[in-house]
N, CA, C and O of each residue as an XYZ file, in Angstrom:
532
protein
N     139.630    112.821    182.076
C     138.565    112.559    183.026
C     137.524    113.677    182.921
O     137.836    114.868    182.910
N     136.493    113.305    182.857
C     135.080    114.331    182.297
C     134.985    114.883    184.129
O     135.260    114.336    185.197
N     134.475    116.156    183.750
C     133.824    116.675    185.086
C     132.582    116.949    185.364
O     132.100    118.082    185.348
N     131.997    115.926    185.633
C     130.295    116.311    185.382
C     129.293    116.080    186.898
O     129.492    114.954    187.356
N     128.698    116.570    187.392
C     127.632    116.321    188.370
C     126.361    115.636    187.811
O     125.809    116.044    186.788
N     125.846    114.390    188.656
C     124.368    114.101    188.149
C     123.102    115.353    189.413
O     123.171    115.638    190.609
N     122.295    115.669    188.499
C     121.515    116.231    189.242
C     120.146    115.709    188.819
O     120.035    115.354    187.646
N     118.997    115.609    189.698
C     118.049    115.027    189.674
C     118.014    113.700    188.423
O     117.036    113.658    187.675
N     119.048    112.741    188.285
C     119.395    111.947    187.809
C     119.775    111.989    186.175
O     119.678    111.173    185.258
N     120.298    113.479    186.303
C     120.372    113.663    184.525
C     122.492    114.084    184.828
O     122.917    114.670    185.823
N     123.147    113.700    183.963
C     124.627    113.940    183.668
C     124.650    115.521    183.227
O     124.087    115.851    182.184
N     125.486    116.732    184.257
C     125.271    117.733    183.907
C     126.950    117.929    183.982
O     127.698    117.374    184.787
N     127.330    118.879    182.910
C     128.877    119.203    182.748
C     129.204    119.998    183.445
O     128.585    120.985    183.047
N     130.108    120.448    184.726
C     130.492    121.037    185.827
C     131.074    122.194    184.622
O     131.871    121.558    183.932
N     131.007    123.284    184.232
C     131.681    124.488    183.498
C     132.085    125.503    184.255
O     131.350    126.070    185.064
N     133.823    125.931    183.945
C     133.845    127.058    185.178
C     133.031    127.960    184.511
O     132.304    128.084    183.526
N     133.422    128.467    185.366
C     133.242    130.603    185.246
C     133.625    131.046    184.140
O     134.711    130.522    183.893
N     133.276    131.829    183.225
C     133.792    132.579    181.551
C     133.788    134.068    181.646
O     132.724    134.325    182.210
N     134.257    134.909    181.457
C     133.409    136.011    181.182
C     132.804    135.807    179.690
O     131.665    136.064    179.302
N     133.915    135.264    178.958
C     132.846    135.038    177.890
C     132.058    134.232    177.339
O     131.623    134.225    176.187
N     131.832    133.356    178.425
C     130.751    132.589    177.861
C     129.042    133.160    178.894
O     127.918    132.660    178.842
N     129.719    134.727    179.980
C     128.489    134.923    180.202
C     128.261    136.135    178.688
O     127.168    136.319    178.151
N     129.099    136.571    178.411
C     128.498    137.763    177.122
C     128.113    137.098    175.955
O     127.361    137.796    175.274
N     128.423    135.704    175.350
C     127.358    135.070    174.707
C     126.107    134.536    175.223
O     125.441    133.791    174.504
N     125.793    134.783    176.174
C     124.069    134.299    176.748
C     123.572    135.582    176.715
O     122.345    135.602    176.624
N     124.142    136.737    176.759
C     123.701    138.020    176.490
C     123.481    137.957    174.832
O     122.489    138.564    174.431
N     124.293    137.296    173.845
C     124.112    137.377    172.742
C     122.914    136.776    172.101
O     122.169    137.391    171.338
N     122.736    135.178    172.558
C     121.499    134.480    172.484
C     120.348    135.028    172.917
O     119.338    135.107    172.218
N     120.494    135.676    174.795
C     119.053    136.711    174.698
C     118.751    137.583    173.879
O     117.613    137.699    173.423
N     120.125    138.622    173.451
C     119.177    139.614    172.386
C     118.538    139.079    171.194
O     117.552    139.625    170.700
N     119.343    137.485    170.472
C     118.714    137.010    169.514
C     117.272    136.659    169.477
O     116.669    136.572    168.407
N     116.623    136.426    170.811
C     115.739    135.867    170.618
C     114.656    136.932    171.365
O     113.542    136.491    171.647
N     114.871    137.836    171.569
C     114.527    139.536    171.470
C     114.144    139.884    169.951
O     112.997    139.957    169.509
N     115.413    140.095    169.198
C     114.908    139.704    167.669
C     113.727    138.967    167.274
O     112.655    139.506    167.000
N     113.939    137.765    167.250
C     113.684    136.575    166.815
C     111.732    137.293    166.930
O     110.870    137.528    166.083
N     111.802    137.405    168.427
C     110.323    137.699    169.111
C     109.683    138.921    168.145
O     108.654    138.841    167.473
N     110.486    139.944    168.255
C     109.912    141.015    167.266
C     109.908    140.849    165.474
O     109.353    141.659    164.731
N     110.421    140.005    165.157
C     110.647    139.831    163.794
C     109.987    138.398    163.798
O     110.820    137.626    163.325
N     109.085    137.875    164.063
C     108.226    136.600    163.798
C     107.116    136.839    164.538
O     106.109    137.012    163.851
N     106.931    136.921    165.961
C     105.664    136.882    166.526
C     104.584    138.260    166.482
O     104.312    138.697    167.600
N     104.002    138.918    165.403
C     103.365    139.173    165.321
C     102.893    140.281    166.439
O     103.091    141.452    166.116
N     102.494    140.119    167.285
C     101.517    139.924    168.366
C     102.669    141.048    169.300
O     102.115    141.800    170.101
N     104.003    141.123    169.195
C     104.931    141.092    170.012
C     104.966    142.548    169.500
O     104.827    143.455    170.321
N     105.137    142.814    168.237
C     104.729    144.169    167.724
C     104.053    145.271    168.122
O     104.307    146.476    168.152
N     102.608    144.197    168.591
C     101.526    145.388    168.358
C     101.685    145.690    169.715
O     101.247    146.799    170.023
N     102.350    144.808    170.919
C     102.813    145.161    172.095
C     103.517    146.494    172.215
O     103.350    147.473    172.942
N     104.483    146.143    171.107
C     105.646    147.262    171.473
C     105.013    148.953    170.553
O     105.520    150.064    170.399
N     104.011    148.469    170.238
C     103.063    149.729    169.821
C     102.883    150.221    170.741
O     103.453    151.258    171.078
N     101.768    149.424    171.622
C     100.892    150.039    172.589
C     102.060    150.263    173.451
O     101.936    151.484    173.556
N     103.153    149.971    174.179
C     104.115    150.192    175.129
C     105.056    151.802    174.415
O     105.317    152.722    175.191
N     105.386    151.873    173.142
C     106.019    153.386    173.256
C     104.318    154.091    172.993
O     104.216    155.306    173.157
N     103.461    153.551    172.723
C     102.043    154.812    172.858
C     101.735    155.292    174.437
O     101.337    156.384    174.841
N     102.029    154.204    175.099
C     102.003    154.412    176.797
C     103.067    155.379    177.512
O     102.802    156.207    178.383
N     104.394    155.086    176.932
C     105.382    155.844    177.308
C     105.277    156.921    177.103
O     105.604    157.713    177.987
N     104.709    157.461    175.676
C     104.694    159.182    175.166
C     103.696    159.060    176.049
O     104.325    159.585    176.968
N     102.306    158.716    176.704
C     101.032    159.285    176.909
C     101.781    159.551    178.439
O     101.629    160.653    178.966
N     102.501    158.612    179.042
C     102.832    159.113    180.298
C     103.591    160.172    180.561
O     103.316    160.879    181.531
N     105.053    160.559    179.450
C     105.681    161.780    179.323
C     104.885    162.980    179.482
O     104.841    163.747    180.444
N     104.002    163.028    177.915
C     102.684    164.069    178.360
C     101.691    164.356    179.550
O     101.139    165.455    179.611
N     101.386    163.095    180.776
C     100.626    163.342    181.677
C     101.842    163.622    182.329
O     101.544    164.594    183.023
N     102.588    163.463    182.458
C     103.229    163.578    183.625
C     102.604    162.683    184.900
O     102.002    162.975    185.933
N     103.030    161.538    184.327
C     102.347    160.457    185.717
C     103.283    160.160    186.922
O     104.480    160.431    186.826
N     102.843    159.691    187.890
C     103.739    159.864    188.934
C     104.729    158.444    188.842
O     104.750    157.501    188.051
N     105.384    158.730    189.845
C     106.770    156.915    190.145
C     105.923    156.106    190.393
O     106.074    155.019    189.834
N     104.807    156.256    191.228
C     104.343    154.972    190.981
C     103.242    154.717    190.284
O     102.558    153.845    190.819
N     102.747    155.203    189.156
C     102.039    155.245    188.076
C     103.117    154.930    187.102
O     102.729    154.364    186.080
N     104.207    155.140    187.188
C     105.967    154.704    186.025
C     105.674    153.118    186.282
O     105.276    152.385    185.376
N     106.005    152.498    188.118
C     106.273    151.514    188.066
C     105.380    150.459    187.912
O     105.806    149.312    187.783
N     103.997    150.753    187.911
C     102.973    149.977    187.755
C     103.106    149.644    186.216
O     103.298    148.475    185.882
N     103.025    150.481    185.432
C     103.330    150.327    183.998
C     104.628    149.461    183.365
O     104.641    148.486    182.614
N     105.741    150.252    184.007
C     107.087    149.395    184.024
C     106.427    147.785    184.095
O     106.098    147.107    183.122
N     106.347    147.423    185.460
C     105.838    145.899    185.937
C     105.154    145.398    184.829
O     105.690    144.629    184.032
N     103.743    145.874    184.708
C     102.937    145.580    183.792
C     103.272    145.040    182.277
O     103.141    143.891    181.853
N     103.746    146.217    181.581
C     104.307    146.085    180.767
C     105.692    144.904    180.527
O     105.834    144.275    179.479
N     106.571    144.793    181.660
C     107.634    143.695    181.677
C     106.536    142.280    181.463
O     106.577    141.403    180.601
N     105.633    142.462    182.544
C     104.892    140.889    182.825
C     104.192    140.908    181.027
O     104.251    139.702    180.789
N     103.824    141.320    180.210
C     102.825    141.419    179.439
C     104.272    140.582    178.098
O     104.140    139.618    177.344
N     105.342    141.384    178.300
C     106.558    141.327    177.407
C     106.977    139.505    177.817
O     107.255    138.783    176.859
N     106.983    139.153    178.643
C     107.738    138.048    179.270
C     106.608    136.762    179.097
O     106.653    135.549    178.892
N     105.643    137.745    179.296
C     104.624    135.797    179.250
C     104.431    135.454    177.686
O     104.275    134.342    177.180
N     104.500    137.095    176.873
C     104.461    136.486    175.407
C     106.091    135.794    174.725
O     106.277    135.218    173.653
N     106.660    135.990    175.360
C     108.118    135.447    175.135
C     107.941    133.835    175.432
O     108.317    132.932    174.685
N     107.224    133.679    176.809
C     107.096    132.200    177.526
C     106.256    131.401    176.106
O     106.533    130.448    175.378
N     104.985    132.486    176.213
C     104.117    131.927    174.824
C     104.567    131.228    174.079
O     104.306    130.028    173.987
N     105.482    131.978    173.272
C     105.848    131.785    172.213
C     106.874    130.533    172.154
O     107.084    129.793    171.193
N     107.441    130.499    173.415
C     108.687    129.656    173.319
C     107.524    128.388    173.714
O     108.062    127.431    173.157
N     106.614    127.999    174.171
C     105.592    126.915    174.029
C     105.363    126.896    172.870
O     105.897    125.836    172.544
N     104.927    127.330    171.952
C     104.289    127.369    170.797
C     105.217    126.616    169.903
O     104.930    125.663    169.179
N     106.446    127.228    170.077
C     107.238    126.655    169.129
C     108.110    124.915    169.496
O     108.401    123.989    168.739
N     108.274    125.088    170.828
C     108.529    123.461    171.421
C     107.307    122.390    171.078
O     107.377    121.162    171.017
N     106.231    123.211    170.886
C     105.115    122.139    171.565
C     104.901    121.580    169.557
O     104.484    120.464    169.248
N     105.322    122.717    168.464
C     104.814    121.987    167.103
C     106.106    121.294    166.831
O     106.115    120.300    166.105
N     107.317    121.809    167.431
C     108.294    120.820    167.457
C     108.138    119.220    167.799
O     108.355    118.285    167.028
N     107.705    119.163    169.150
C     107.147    118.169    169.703
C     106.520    117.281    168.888
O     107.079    116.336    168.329
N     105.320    117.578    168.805
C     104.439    117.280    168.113
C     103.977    118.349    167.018
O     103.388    119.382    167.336
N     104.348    117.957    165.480
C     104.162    118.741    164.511
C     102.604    118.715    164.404
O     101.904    119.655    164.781
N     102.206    117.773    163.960
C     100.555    117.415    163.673
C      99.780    117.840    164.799
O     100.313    118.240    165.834
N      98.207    117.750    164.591
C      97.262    118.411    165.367
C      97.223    117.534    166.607
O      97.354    116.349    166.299
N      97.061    117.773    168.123
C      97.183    117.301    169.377
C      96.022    117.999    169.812
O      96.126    119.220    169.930
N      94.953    117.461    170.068
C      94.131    118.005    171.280
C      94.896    118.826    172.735
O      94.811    119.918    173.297
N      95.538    117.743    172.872
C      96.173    118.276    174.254
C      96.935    119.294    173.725
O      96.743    120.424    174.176
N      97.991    119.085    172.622
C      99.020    120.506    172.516
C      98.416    121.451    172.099
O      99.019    122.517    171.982
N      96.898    121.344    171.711
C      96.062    122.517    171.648
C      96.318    123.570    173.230
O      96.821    124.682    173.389
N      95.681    122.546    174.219
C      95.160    122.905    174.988
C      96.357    123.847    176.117
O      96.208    124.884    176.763
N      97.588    122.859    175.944
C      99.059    123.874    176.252
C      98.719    124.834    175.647
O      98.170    125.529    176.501
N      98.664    125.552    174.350
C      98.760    126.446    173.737
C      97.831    127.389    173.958
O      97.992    128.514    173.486
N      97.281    127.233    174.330
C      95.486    127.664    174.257
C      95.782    128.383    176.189
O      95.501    129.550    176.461
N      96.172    127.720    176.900
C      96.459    127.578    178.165
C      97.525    129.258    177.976
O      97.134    130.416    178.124
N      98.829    128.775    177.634
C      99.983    129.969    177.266
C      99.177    131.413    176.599
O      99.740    132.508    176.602
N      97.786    131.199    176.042
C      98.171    132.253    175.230
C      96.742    132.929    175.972
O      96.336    134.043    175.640
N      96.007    132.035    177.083
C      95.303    132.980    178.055
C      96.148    133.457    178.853
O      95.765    134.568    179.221
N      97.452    133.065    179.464
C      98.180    133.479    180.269
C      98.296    135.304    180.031
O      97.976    136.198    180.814
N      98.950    135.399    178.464
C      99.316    136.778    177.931
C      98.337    137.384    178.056
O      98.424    138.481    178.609
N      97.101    136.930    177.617
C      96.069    137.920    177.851
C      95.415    138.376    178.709
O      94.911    139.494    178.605
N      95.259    137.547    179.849
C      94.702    138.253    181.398
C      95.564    138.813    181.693
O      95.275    139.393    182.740
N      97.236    139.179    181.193
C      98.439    140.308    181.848
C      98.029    141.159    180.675
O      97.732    142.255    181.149
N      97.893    141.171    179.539
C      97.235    142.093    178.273
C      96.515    143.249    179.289
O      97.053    144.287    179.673
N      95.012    142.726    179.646
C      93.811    143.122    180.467
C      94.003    144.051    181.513
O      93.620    145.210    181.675
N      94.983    142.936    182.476
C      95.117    143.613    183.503
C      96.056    145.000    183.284
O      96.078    145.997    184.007
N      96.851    144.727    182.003
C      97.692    146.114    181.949
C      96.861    146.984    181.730
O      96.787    148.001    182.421
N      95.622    146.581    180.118
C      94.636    147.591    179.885
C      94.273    148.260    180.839
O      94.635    149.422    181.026
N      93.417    147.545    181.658
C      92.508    148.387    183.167
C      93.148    149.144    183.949
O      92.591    150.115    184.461
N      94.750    148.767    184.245
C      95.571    150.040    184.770
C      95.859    150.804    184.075
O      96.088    151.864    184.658
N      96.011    150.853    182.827
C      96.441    151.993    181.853
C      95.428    152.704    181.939
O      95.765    153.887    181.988
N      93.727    152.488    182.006
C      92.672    153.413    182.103
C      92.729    154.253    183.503
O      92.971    155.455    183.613
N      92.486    153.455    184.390
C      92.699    153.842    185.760
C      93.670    154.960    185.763
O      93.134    156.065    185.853
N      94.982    154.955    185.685
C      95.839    156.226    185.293
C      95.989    156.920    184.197
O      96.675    157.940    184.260
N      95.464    156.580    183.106
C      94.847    157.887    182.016
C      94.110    158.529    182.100
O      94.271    159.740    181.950
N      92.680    157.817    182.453
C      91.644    158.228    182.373
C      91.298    159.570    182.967
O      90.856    160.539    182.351
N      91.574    159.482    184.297
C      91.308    160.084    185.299
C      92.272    161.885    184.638
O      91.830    162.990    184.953
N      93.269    161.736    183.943
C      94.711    162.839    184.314
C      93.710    163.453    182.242
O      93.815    164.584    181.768
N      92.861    162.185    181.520
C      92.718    162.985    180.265
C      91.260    163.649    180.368
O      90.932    164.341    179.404
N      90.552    163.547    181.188
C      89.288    164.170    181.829
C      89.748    164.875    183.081
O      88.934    165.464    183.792
């Protein structure tokens, strides 16, 4: 006899508790941690500017909450290009060939990263600026 719940009208498999089936979802996240730094490009030049931020803050000596603004920042900047990307790649799945509309998803995802890009920029000035003058 199967053990399954329907939820919002889809057949979902009731699974107990694992410990190890929670340390393989730890395994799949770091893969696709990988995956992000070793294909997307873009994810790189992130993790540039994020240890260039870290040494510049060691050297200012910026305060906790000049740490956590950056921390935040930096997480939100890391996470929407992750979201990005994981659109990018469903949506040519989806639809391999050219889509106006799956343009426009894409196009949509990848302003997302960049107004958190921006907004990190303008705080990174705001607390550099001020501590390298």
């Amino acid at each position: 006899m199967e053990n399954s719940t329907i939820i919002y009208g889809v057949k979902v498999k009731n699974n107990s508790f694992s410990l190890k089936k929670r340390f393989q979802s730890f395994r799949y996240a770091f893969n696709g941690l990988r995956v992000l730094f070793r294909f997307e490009h873009n994810s790189r030049i992130y993790l540039l500017c994020t240890v260039s931020v870290v040494a510049l803050g060691f050297i200012l000596h910026i305060s906790i909450s000049e740490w956590l603004a950056i921390l935040i920042l930096t997480g939100m900047v890391f996470i929407l290009e992750i979201i990005n990307s994981s659109i990018e790649h469903l949506a040519d799945f989806v639809s391999p060939g050219y889509s106006e509309k799956i343009k426009i998803v894409k196009d949509l995802a990848a302003a997302a990263v960049l107004v958190a890009a921006i907004v990190a920029v303008i705080t990174g000035l705001i607390i550099f600026v001020p501590k390298i003058f």
